[in-house]
N, C-alpha and C positions, 0 to 999 in steps of 0.2 A: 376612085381613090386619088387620080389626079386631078379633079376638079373636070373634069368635060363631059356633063351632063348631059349635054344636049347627043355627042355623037355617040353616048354609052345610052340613053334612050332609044336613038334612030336602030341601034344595034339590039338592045333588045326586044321593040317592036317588031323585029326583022322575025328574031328566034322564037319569041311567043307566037307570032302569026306560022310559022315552019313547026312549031311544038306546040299546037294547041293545048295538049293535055300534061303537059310541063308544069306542075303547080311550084317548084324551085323557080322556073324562069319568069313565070309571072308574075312571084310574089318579089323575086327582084327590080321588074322592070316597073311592078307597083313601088317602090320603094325609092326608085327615082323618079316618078312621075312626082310625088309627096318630094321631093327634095326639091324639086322644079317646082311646085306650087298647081300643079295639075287635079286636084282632089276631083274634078268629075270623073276623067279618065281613071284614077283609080276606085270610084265607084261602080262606074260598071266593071273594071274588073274584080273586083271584089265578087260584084254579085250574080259575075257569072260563075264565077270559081264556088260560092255556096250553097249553087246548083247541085253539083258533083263534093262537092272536098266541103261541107261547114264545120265537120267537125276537125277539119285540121288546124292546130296549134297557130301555126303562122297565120292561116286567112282570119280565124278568132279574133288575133292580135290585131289583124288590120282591120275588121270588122269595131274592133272597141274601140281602133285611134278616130274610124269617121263617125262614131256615134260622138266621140267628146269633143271633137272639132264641131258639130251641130249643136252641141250644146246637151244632148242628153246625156249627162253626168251618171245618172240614176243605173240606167239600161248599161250604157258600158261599163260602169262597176259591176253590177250583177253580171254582166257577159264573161265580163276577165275572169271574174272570182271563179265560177264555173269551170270556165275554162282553167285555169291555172290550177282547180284542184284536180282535174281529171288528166292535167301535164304538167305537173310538179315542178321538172328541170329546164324547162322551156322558158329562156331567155327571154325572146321577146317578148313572152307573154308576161312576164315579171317586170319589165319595163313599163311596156301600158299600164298594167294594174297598179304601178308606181305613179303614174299620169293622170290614173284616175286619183288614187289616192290624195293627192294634192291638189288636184280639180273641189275634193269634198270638204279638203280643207288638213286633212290627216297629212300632216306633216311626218310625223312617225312613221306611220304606215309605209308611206314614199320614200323614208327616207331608207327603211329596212328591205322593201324591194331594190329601189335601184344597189344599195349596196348587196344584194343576192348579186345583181347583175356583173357588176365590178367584179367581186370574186371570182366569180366563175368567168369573168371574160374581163382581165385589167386594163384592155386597151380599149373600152366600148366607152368611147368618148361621148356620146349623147347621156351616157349614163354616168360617168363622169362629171359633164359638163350642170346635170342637174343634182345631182351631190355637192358644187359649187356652191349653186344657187341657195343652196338648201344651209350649205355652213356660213352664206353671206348674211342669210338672213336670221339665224341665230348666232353673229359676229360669232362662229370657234373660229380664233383666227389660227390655231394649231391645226387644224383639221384643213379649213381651208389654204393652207402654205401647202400641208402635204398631198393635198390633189393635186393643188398648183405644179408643183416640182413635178409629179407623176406624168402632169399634161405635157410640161418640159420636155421630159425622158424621152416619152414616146411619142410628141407631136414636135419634136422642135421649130418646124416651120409654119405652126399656127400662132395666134394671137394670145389662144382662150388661157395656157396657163402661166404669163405673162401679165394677162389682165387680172385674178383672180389673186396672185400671190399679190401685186398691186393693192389690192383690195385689202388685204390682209396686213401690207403694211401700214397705209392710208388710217385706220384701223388702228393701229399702235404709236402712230405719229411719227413713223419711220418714214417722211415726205420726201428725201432725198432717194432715198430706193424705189418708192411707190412712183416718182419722176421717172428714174432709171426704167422702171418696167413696161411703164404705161407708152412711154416712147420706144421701147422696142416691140409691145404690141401692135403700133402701129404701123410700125415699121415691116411690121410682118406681112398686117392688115390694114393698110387703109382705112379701108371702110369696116373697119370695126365701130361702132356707132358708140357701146359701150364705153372704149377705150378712147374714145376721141372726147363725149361729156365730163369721165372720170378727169382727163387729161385737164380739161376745160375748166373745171371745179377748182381745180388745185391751183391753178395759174391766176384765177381771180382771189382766192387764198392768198397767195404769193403776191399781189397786189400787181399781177403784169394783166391787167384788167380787158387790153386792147388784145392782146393773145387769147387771152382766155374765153369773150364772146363769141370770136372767130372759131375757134376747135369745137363750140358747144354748139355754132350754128350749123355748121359742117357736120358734128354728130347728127340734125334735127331732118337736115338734107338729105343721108345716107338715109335716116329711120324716122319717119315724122311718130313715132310709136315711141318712141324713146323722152319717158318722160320725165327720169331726171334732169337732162337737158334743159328741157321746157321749164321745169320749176325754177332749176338756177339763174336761167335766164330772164323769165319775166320777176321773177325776187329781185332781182340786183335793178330792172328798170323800173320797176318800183321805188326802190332805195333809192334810183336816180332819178324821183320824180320826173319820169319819161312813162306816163300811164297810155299812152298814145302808142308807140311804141311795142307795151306789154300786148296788150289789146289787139294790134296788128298780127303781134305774133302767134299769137291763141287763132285768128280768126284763118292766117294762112295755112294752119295746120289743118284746121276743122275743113276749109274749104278741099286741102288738097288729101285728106281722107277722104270726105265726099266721090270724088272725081275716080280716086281708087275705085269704091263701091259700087257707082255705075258701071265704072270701066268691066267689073266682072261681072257683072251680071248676065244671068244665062237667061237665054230666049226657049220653053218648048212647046 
């Protein structure tokens, strides 16, 4: 909860290895490995845990998050659905099956579990934070303020609802608050990638055009994945017949994804 992964890892490896049969300690110390970006390590623990425990509610749920990370949309939706009717109240497993849902396209669907989720747990920011996503992209900008503030309440020292009520303003052509917030998003968060593009957009809006490049390229640095960024920026070097330029910028992302790709790539 205070951000130190790595030593709240080393500590749960510690206790999973001392509790082998700890299925709580191991679906937590799986739960950081997945925040760490670890997904083989929590592969095998997954699949050692549905050895013994497959019918348990949590390994299910972790079970459906690395079928959708591979891409099998299909099997994790049938895994959840299963599972979620044979555990009704079980959080987690209403989250993923929210994960799937929007994997299939069911916005709805997604959007009625993660809100299961909120209810019964108002401070479950992940689910929160895709009830965001979910009001950005059908602009409720009423909907989306009030998550916003809620992230306020209960996260005051993150970015996300900062950036979201932004959004919302942005959205209403309330630019002088959406300024306000998106600058104390990142005040919060730097490397908010989101909050650094948004920022970015509005400053070339604002015709401070030499600011505005800078925060978008700096979003593209933090997340080369961040593709509103990408699009404002190669638009605008366009408009600036600077086609050299756009081109450059398209090909350094594409190469420095590349490099990513290799870099992970597992040997067995």
């Amino acid at each position: 909860e205070t951000g130190q992964l790595d030593h709240a890892a080393t500590v749960y490896e510690q206790l999973a290895n001392k509790y082998p049969k700890s299925v709580p300690i191991k679906m937590t110390y799986a739960q950081i490995l997945v925040d760490q970006g670890n997904f083989a390590k929590v592969q095998q623990i997954v699949d050692d845990l549905s050895k013994t425990n497959k019918d348990d509610p949590q390994v299910q749920a972790m079970s459906g998050m690395l079928l959708l990370r591979s891409g099998k949309t299909n099997d994790a939706l049938t895994l959840l659905q299963k599972a979620a009717k044979n555990s009704p109240d079980n959080i987690t497993l209403k989250f993923w099956l929210g994960q799937a849902d929007k994997a299939k396209g069911d916005l709805a669907g997604a959007e009625q579990n993660f809100r299961a989720v909120t209810q019964a747990q108002p401070g479950n920011l992940p689910a929160q934070r895709e009830l965001a996503r979910i009001a950005a992209t059908k602009k409720d900008n009423a909907q989306l303020e009030q998550i916003a503030q809620t992230l306020i309440n209960r996260y005051p020292n993150l970015s996300d609802g900062y950036l979201w009520r932004a959004v919302a303003e942005v959205n209403q052509s309330r630019n002088d608050q959406a300024d306000a917030d998106l600058q104390m998003a990142i005040q919060k968060n730097p490397k908010d990638s989101a909050a650094l593009a948004a920022l970015g957009e509005l400053r070339i809006q604002q015709k401070r055009v030499p600011e505005g490049v800078v925060l978008l390229q700096q979003s593209l640095d933090v997340n080369p994945d961040q593709l509103p960024a990408l699009q404002v920026l190669v638009n605008y070097y366009m408009l600036e017949k600077q086609p050299e330029k756009a081109t450059a910028l398209v090909q350094q992302l594409i190469d420095r994804k590349s490099t990513r790709l290799n870099s992970s790539h597992i040997t067995i």
